[in-house]
C-alpha positions as a printed Julia matrix, in Angstrom:
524×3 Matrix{Float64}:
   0.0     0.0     0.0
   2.86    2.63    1.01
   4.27    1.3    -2.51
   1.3     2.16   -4.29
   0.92    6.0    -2.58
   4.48    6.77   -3.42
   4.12    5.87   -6.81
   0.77    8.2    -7.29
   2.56   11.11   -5.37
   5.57   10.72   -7.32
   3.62   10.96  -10.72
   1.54   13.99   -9.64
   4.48   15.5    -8.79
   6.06   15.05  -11.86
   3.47   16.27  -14.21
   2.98   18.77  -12.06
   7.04   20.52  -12.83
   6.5    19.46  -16.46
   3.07   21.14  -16.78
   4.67   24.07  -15.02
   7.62   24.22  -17.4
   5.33   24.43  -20.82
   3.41   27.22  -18.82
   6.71   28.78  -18.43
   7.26   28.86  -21.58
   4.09   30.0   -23.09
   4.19   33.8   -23.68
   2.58   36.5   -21.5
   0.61   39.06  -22.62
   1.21   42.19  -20.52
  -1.51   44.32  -19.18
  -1.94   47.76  -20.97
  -0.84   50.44  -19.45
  -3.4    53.56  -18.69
  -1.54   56.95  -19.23
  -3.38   59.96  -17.75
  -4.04   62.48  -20.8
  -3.9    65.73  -21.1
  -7.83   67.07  -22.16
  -7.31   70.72  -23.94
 -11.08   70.8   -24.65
 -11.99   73.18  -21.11
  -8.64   75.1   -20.94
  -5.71   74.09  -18.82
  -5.23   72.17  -16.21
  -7.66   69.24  -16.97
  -6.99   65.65  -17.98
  -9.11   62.78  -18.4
  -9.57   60.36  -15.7
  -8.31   57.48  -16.84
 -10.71   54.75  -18.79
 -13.54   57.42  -19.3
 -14.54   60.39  -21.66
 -14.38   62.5   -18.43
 -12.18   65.19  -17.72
 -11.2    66.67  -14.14
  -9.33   69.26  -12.94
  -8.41   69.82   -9.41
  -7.97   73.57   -7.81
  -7.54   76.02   -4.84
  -5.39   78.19   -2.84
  -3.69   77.66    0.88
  -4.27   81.18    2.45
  -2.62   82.86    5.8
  -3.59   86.19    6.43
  -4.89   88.49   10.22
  -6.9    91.08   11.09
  -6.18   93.49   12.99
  -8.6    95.61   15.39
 -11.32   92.53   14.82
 -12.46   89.41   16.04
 -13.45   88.62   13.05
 -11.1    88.07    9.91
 -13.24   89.45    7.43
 -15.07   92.3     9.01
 -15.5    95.32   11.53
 -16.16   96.02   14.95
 -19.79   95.59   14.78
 -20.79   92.3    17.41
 -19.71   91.02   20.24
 -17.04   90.67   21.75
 -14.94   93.42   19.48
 -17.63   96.0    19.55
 -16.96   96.53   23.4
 -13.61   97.46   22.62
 -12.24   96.83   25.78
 -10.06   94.1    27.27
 -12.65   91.22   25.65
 -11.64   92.52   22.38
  -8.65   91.13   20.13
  -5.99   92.99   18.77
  -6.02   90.27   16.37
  -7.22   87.71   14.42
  -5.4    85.19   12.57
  -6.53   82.42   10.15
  -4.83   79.97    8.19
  -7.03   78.07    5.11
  -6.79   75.34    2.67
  -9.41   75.52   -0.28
  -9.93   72.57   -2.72
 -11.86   72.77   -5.43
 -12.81   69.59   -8.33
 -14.22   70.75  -11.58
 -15.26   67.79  -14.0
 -16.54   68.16  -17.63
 -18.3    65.01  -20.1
 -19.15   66.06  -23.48
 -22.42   63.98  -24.39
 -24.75   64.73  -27.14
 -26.98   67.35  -25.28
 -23.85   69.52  -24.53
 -21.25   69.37  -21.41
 -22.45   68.05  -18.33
 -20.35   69.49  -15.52
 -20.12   69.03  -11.83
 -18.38   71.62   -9.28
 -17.4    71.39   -5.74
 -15.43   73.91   -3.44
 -14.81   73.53    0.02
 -12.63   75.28    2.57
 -10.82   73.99    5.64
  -9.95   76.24    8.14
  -8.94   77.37   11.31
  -9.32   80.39   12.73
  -8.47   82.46   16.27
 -11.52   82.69   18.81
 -12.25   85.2    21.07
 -13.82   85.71   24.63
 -16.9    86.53   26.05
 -18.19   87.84   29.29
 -20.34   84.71   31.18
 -21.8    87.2    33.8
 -20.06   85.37   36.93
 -19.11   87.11   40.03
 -15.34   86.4    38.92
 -14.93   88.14   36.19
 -15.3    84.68   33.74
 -15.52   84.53   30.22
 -16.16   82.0    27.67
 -14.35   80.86   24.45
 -16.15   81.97   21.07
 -14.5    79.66   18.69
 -13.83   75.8    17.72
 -11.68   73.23   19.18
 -10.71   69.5    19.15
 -11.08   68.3    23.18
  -9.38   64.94   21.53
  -6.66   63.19   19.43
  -9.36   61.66   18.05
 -10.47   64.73   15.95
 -13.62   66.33   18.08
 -14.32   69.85   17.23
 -17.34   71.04   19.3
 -18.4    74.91   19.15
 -17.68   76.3    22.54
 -19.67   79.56   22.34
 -20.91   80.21   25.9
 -18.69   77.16   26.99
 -16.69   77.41   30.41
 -13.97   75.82   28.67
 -10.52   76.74   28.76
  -8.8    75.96   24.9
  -5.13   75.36   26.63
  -7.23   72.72   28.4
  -7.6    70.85   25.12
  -6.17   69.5    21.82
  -5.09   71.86   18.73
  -6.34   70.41   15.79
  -9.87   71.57   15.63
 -10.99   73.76   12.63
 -14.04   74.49   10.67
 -15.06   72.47    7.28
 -17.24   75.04    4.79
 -18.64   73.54    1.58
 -19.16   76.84   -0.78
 -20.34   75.4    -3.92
 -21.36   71.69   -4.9
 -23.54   71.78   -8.13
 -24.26   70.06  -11.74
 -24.64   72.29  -15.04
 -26.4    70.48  -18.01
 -27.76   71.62  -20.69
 -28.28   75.03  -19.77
 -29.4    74.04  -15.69
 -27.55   74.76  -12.94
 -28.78   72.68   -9.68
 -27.33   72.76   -6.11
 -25.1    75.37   -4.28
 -23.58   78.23   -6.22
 -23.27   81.79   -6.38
 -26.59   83.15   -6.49
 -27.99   84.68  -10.14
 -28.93   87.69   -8.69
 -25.24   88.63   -7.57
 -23.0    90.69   -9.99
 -19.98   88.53  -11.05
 -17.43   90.09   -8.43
 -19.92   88.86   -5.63
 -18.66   90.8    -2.94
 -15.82   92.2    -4.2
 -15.74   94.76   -6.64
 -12.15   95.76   -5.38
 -11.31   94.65   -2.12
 -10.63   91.53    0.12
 -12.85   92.74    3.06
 -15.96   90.34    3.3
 -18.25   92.91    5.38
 -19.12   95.38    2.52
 -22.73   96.56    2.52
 -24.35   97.77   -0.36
 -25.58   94.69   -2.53
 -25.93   90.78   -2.45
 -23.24   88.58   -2.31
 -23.75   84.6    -1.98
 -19.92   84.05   -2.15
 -20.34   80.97   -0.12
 -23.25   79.59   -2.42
 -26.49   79.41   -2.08
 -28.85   76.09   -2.96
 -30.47   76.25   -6.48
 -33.07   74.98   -9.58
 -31.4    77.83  -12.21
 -31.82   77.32  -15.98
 -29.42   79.87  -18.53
 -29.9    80.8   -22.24
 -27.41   82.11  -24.09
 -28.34   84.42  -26.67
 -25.02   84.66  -28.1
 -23.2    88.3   -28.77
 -22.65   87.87  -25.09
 -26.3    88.21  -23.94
 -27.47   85.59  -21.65
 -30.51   85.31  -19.37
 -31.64   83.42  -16.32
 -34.63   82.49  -14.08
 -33.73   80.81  -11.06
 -35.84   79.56   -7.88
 -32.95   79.68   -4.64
 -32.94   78.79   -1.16
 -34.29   81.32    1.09
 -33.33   79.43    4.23
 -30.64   81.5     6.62
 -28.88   83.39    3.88
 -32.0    85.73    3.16
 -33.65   85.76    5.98
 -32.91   89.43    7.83
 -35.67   88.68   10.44
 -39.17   88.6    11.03
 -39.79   90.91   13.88
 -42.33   91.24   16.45
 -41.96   94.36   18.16
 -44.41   94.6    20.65
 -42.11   92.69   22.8
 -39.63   95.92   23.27
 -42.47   97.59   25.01
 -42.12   98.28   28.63
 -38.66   97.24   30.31
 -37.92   95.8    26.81
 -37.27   99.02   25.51
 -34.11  100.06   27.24
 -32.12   97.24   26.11
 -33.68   97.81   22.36
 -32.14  101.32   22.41
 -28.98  100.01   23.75
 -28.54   96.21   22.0
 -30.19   96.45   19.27
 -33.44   93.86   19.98
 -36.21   95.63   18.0
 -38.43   92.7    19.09
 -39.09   88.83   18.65
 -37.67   87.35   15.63
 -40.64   85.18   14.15
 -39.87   83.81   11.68
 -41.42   80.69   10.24
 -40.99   77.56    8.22
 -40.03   77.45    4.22
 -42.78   78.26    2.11
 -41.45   79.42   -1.1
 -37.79   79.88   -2.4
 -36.54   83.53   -3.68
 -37.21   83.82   -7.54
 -34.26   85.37   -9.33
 -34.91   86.79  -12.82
 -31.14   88.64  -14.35
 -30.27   89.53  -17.68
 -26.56   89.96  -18.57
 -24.82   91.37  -21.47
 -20.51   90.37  -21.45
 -18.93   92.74  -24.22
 -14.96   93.76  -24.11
 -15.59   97.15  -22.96
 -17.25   95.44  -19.58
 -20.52   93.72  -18.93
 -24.05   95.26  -18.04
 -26.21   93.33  -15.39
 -29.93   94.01  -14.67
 -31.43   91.44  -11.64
 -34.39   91.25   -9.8
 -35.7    88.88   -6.96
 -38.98   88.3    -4.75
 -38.97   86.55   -1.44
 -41.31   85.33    0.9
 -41.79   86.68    4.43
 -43.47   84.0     6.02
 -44.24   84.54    9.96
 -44.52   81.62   12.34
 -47.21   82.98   15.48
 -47.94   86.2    17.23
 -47.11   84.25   20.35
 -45.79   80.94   21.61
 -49.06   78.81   20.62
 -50.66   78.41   17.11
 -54.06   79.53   18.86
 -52.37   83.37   19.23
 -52.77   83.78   15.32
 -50.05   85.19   12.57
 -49.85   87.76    9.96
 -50.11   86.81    6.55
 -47.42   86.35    4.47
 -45.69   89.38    2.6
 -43.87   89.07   -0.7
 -40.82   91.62   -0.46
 -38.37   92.16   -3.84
 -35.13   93.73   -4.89
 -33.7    95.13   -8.47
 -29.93   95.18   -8.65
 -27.82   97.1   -11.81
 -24.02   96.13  -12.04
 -21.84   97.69  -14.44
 -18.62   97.09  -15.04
 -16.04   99.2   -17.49
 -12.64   97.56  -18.42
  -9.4    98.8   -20.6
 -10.45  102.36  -19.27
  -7.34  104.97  -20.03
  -5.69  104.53  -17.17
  -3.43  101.71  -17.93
  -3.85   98.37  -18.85
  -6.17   96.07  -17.05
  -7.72   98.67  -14.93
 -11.29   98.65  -14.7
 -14.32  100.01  -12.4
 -17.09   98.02  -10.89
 -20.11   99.48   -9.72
 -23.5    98.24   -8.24
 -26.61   99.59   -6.9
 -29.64   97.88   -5.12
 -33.16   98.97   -3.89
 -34.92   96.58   -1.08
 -38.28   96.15    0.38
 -38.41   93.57    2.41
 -35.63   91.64    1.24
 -33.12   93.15    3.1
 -30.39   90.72    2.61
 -30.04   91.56   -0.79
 -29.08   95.29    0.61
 -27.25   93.55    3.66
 -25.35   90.47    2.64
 -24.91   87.51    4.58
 -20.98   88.47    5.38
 -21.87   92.09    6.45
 -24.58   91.11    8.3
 -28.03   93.76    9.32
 -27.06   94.19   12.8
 -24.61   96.78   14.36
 -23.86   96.94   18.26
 -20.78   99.26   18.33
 -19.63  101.0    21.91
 -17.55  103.75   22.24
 -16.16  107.19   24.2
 -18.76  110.18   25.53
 -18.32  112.94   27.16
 -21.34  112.91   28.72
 -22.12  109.38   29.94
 -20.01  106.3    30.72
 -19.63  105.59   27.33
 -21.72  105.76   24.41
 -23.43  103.2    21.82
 -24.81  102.46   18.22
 -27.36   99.68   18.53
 -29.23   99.57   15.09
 -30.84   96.47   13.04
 -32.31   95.65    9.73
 -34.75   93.17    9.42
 -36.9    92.18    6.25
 -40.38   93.21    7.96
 -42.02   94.43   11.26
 -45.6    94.08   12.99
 -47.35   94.15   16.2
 -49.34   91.88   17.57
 -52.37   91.31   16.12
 -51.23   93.92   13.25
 -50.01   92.91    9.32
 -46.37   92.51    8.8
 -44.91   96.02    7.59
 -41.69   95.93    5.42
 -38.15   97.35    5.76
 -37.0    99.2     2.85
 -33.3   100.0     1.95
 -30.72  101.25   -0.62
 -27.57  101.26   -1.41
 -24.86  100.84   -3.84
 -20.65   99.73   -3.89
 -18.03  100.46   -6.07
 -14.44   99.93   -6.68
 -11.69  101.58   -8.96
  -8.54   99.14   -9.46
  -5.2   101.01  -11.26
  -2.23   98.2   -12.0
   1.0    99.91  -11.29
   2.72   96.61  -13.78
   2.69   93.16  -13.54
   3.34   92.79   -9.9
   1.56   95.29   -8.31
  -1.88   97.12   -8.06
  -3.91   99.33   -5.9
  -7.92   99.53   -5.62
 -10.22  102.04   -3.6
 -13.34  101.23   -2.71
 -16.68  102.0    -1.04
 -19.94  101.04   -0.3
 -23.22  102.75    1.49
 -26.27  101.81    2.88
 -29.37  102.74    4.27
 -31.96  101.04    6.2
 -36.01  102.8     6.61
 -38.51  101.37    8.58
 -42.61  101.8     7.94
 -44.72  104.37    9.13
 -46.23  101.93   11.97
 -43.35  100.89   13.26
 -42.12  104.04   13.27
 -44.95  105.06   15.33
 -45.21  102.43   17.68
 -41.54  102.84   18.63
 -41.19  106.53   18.13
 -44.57  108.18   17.88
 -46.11  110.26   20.69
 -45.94  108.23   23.83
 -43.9   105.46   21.82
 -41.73  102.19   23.84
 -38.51  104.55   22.92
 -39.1   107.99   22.71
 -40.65  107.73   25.75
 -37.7   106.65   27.98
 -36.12  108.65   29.94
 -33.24  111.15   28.66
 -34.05  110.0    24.54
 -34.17  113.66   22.75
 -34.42  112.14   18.87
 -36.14  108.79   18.39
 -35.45  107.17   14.87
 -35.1   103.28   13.9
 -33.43  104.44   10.76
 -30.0   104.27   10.16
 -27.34  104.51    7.37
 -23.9   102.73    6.85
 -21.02  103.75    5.33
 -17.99  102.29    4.15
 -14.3   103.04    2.3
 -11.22  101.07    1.79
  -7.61  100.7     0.18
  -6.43   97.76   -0.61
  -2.73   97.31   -2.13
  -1.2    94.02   -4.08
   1.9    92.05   -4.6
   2.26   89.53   -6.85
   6.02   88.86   -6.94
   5.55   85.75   -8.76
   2.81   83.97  -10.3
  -0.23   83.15   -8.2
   1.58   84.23   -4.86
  -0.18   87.45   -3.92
   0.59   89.3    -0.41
  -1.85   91.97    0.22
  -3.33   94.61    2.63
  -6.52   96.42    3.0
  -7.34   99.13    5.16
 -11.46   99.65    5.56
 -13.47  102.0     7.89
 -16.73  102.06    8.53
 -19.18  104.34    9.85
 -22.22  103.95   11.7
 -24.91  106.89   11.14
 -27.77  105.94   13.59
 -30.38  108.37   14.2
 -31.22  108.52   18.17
 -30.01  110.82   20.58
 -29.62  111.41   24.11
 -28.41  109.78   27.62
 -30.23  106.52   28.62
 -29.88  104.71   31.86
 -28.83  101.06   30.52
 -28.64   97.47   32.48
 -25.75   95.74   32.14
 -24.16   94.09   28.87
 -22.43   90.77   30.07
 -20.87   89.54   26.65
 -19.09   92.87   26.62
 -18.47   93.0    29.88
 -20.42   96.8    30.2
 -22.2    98.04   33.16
 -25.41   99.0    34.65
 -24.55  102.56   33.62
 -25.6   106.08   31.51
 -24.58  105.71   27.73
 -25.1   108.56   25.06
 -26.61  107.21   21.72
 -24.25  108.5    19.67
 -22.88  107.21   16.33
 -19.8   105.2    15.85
 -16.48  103.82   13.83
 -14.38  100.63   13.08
 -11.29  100.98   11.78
  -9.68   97.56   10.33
  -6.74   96.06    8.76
  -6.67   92.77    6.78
  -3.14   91.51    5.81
  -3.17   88.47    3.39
  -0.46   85.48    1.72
  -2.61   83.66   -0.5
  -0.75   81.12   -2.77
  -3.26   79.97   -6.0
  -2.8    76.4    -7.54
């Protein structure tokens, strides 16, 4: 038997190294190799991924920049903690950011069908708030990681000490994700209403009043014709949701006690406002030529209250439609040296206030500062999209204003822009009345001489740039902005905790914010 098995074993064996001798031999066909390929049909920078029709191209910039006089690194002195301008308020910001951006393009028989998305990592200096203890404690106002394993929880009104934790927390924003086919544009980009420099006709400061601006994107259903010459059109139904929503505000609640702190803070009552109903409608007309571009837009949006009080059985106002008309113009190869050009907008509101008072700037301005005839004195002024009273129909805000820049290139590496931007905010005739009328919740407190919800903002900047080489810029830009708000007088205030103010006198008195943004921004 043992006889038998080794002769079986010994035969496999054998054909076995003979079979895998004739294998050896046989040729081998090698695997193709998949070479990534330049695609010049989008411009540079894209290739096809390999095994498909599709090209991508990837994008962004790694910025480092601070502001100075801010605790923000985009805007002015206008919220807490930096509008106290005491010891809660930073000297400085600083922010360091990585953007990333994948653009992908398929021709098919209907046309291109591309996808965007932009997102930005970032992190960014906090501040500190006043908690209102006995001690004197404050609160951190920005992100952090508590963990190695990545944790990033907002601390805002947190007890937490950030040298108690770890260092790699940040912020994650997604700006634009969207597909464009065949003349649609769906998901988050720049809003059609916006002129093509968004926020920027000049400068790198984010808080400029004076016009939309959905730099960060804003969710959309957009379709585009193109009626060639460089006329195009567009109709567009966009997310109303947080970016265009200035408030909804019930201001029978400032009456009584109320009304001190919405002379002093800003709280012109209640925000209301209520679910979705209907996204903004965009309408804009464009026309791209090589003198500049002309842009016409217009937009209607919702104001949809939730309840006059904390039950559905206290009733609502009915909705109010509010709109907005934007012109942009902008004029290139003008005489004063090649690639200078001039960018101009201007925007009327009623009751669509964020199209007046972008998202980045922001409707709200709490701004202390010196007196000579109280403690200190404040600007506490707010522009929401409508007003009412309870029981009363919902009245709307109107506003105006308009931005502009004018950028000269010195040569190749260097160029300077000035810039500016104004605003004003009007409320209706009832809400006018309620607050400021004979025996109104303001005018009648104690020490007001001038009672007036309306206010005006105005802005100017300079803003110089280095590019030494190609797509490394270094830049500063110097913006101030004034507050023109339209009470007066000395009011006896309660205390401001966040800002660490007193139970004290303060004179309502206009105000200023002076910043500086410095900049390295590297492009690839």
């Amino acid at each position: 038997m043992k006889l038998v098995k080794s002769l079986l074993l010994g035969s496999a064996a054998g054909l076995i190294a003979v079979g895998g001798a004739q294998a050896a031999d046989l040729p081998v066909k090698a695997k193709a190799v998949e070479y990534v390929k330049i695609c010049s049909l989008y411009g540079a920078g894209f290739y096809y991924i390999p095994g498909t029709d599709t090209c991508i191209k990837l994008g962004g910039y790694l910025r480092a920049e601070v502001g100075l006089n801010t605790n923000s690194i985009y805007d002015s002195q206008r919220t807490s903690p930096a509008s106290g301008r005491n010891r809660l308020s930073n000297y400085y910001t600083m922010r360091a950011r990585e953007d990333l951006n994948i653009d992908t393009r398929t021709a098919t028989e209907y046309g291109v069908v591309r996808t965007f998305f932009d997102a930005t990592f970032s992190w960014t200096t906090g501040g500190y708030q006043g908690t209102g203890s006995g001690f004197g404690g404050t609160a951190y106002t920005g992100t952090l990681a508590l963990n190695n394993a990545g944790a990033s929880p907002a601390l805002v009104g947190s007890s937490i000490n950030p040298t108690d934790g770890g260092t790699s927390g940040g912020a994650l924003g997604v700006y634009y994700a969207f597909i464009q086919f065949a003349g649609f544009t769906m998901g988050k980009a720049v809003s059609q209403f916006d002129a093509p420099w968004t926020n920027y006709p000049g400068n790198n400061f984010d808080g400029l009043v004076g016009g939309s601006g959905t730099v960060t994107g804003v969710n959309q259903f957009t379709y585009t014709a193109d009626f060639g010459q460089g006329v195009t059109a567009a109709f567009s139904a966009e997310d109303a949701t947080a970016y265009y929503q200035a408030g909804n505000l019930n201001v029978s609640s400032a009456a009584g006690a109320a009304a001190i702190a919405g002379l002093t803070t800003g709280a012109l009552g209640a925000n209301a406002i209520g679910g979705s109903r209907s996204p903004n409608l965009v309408g804009m007309v464009r026309v791209d030529q090589a003198w500049g571009l002309f842009q016409a837009s217009v937009a209607a949006h919702d104001n949809h209250v939730a309840y006059y009080g904390p039950t559905e059985i206290t009733g609502h106002p009915d909705d109010k439609w509010g709109w907005a008309v934007q012109l942009a113009l902008s004029i290139k190869n003008i005489p004063t040296g090649a690639g200078d050009v001039i960018n101009i907008s201007g925007v009327y509101t009623d009751g669509a206030t964020r199209y007046n008072f972008q998202n980045l700037a922001g409707g709200s301005y709490l701004m202390y500062g010196n007196s000579g005839v109280a403690y200190q004195s404040v600007a506490a002024v707010t522009a929401p999209d409508t007003t009412f009273v309870t029981g009363g129909s919902q009245e709307s805000v109107k506003t105006w204003g308009f931005r502009g820049a004018y950028t000269h290139n010195w040569d190749p590496y260097w160029n300077t822009a000035i810039y500016g931007a104004y605003a004003q905010a009007q409320f209706g005739g009832g809400t006018k009345t309620f607050l400021c009328g004979a025996g109104g919740v303001f005018s009648s407190v104690a020490g007001v001489t001038s009672c007036n919800p309306d206010f005006n903002i105005g802005q100017i900047g300079l803003i110089t740039r280095w590019t030494p080489v190609k797509n490394l810029t270094f830049s500063g830009d110097f913006t101030w902005t004034h507050v023109d708000q339209k009470y007066a007088g000395v009011v006896a205030a309660g205390a401001n905790f966040p800002v660490a103010k007193p139970a004290a006198t303060y004179e309502l008195k206009d105000q200023d914010s002076f910043t500086l943004l410095l900049r390295a921004q590297r492009n690839w």
